[in-house]
N, C-alpha and C positions, 0 to 999 in steps of 0.2 A: 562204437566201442562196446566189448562186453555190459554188463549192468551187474546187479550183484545176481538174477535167475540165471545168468548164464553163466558167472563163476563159480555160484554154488553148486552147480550142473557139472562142472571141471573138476572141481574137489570132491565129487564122490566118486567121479569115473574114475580119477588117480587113486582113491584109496582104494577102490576094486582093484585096479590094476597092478600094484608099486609099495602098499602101503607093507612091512616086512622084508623089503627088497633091500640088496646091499651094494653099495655102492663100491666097483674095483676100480674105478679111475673117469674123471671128468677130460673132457675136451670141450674147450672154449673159441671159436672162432670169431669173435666179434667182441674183442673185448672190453668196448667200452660199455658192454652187457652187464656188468659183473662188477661187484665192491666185495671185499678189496680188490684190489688187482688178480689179473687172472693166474698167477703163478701162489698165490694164498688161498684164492678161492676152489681152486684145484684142488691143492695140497690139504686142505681142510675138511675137503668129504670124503678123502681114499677112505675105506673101510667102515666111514659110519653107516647103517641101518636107516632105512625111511621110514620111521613109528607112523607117520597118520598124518595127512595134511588138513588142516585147519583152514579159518577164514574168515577174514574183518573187512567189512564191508566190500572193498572189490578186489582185495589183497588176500593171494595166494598164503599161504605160513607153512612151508612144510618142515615139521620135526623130524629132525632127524637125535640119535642116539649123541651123549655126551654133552646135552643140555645145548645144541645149537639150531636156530631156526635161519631158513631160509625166507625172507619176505620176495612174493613174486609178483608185481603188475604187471598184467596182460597189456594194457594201455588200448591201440587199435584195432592191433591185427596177431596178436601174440597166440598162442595154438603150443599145447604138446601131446603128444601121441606118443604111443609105445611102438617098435619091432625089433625083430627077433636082433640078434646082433650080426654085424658085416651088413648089413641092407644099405644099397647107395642111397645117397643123404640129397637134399635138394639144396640149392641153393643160398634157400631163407633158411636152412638152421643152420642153428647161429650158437647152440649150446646142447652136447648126446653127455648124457650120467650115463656110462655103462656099468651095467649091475651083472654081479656075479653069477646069475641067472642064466648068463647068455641072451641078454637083452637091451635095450636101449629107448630111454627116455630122455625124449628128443624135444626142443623148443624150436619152432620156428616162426621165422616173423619177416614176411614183406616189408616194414616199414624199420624195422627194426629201434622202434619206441620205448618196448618191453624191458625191463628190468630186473633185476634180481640182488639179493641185497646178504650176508651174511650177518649175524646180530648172534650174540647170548639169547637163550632161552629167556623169556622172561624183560628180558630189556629192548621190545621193540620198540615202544614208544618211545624212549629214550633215544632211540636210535634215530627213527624215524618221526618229525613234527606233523606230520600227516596224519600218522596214527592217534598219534598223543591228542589232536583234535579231533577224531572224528566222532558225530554222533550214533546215538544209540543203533541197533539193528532194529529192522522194521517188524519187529514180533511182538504178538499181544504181551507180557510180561517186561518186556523193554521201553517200549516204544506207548508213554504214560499219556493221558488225555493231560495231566496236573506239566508235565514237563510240554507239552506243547501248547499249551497257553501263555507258558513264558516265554517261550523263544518266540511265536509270532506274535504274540502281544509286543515286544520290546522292536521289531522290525518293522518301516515303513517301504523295504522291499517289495515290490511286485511278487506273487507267490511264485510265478515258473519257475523264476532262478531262486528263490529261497530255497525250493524242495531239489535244486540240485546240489546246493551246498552239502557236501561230504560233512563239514563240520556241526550240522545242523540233525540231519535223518542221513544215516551211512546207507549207500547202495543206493539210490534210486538217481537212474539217469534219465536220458531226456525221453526215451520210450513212455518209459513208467509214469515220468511226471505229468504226462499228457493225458495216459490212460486214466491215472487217480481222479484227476483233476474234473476227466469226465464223467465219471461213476459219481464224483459227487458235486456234481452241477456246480461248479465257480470256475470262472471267467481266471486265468490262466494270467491278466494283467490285474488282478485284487491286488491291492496293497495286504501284505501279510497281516499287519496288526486292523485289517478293521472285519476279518472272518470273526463269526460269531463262536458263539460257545459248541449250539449246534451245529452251524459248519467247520469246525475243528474235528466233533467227535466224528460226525460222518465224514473226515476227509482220512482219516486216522484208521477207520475200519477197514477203507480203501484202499488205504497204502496195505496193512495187512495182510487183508484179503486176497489183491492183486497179486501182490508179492509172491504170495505163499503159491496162489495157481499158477504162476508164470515157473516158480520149481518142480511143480510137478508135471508142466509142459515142457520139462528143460529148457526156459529161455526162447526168444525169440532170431535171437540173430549168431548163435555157435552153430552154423549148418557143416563145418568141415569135419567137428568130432567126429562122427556117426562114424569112421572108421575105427578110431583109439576106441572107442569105447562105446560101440553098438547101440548108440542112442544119438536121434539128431532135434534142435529148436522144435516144438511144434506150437509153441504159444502163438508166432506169428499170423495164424488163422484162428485167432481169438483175440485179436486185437479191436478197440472197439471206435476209435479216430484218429492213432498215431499212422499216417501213410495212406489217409483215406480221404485228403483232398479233392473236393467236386463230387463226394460220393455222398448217398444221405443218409444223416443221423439215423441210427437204428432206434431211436425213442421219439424224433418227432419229425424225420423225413426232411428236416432242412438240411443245405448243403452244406457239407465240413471245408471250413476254413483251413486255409496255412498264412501263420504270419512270423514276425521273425519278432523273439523275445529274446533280448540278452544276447544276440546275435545268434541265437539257436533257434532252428525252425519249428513250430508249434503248430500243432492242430487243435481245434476247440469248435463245439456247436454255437454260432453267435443267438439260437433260440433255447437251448439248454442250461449256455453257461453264457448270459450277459450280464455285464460289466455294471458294478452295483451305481447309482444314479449320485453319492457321493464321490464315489473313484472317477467319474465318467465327469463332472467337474473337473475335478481338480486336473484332469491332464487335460480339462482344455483351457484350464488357468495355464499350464506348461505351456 
């Protein structure tokens, strides 16, 4: 599934591409794609304007003109690209915005997961309880040492799945959780609330840090863009233990683990990041 480097990777190639573009007529083939129904949803972009598309946590927002936003999940396999107009269409799109332009912004989707949503400007969370929970963005100004003391201070959650809760740190998926986790040495099964002070602040820099390189690699896992939009993932050869089971830690040469957390597969150094000697009780009181 994209993460939030790879949809903020989407969201700039779209505003390069689309973003002053007008919209002459929607075609919906898949229409359980679409809210409202696909004869409103339609009928609701003829002739608006795409001002700029936007982005919360791993949700598309594209404004368009007369104060209406579109919300987009990508979900697994969700993809849009631009061509020229008339170009045959594949299979998996599932939704072409032809714009005045004589061009066509196209969504397509193998699994056909992907979503899209129409709302008032301004009333997404309203709209959507996803949004309405989700937390902060992982940037230095947002993303407070003061605010993440109390979230995993009040959590007896194991951290993997803590830092994938959307409603907790928006955008970081199971990639990132992995990579953070080992930039800053903990064990991936810590109970949230017993990380200290200073491993919060150093886990916090991480998620930052990462975050921020992983946008300027465009993401590690959107390789089909590089057509829409002349740029394709290259974080993925910066990765530092997500997919690198049996291979050795690049800081002390022991071999990367895969185990399954939360039912999500993890990797973790077991000599970089082990499991504190309170935690390591208590699951074998479990």
């Amino acid at each position: 599934m994209p993460e939030l480097p790879e949809v903020e990777t989407v969201r700039r190639g779209l505003n390069r591409l689309v973003a002053g573009a007008t919209i002459d007529h929607v075609e919906v083939f898949y229409p359980k794609m679409v809210t409202p129904d696909r004869d409103e949803f339609t009928a609701e972009l003829i002739g608006r304007q795409i001002e700029r598309i936007d982005r919360r946590g791993k949700y598309l927002l594209f404004r368009f003109s007369g104060d209406l936003t579109m919300v987009s999940h990508l979900r697994m396999e969700g993809k849009y690209d631009v061509q020229p107009e008339g170009s045959s269409v594949t299979k998996h799109t599932h939704v072409v915005f032809h714009l005045k332009d004589d061009r066509e912004l196209r969504y397509t989707d193998t699994r056909k997961f992907g979503r899209m949503q129409l709302v008032p400007t301004g009333q997404e969370a309203e709209a959507m309880p996803s949004l309405a929970k989700m937390g902060p963005e992982p940037t230095e100004e947002t993303l407070t040492l003061a605010y993440m003391q109390t979230i995993f201070g009040k959590s007896h959650k194991v951290v993997k799945p803590f830092l994938l809760d959307q409603s907790r740190i928006a955008g970081l998926g199971n990639i990132y959780a992995d990579e953070v986790l080992w930039l800053s040495k903990i064990n991936p099964l810590t109970p949230a609330n017993e990380l200290t002070e200073a491993q919060l602040e150093t886990l916090r820099q991480s998620i930052i840090e990462e975050m921020a390189l992983a946008i300027q690699g465009h993401g590690t896992t959107v390789h089909s863009f590089s057509t829409a939009f002349g740029e394709a993932g290259q974080f993925q050869n910066h990765l530092h233990v997500y997919g690198r089971e049996g291979e050795p830690c690049e800081r002390c040469g022991t071999e990367i683990e895969k185990i399954k957390v939360a039912q999500r597969g993890t990797h973790f150094c077991p000599k970089c990041q082990p499991l504190p000697a309170a935690a390591l009780e208590a699951f074998d009181r479990d």
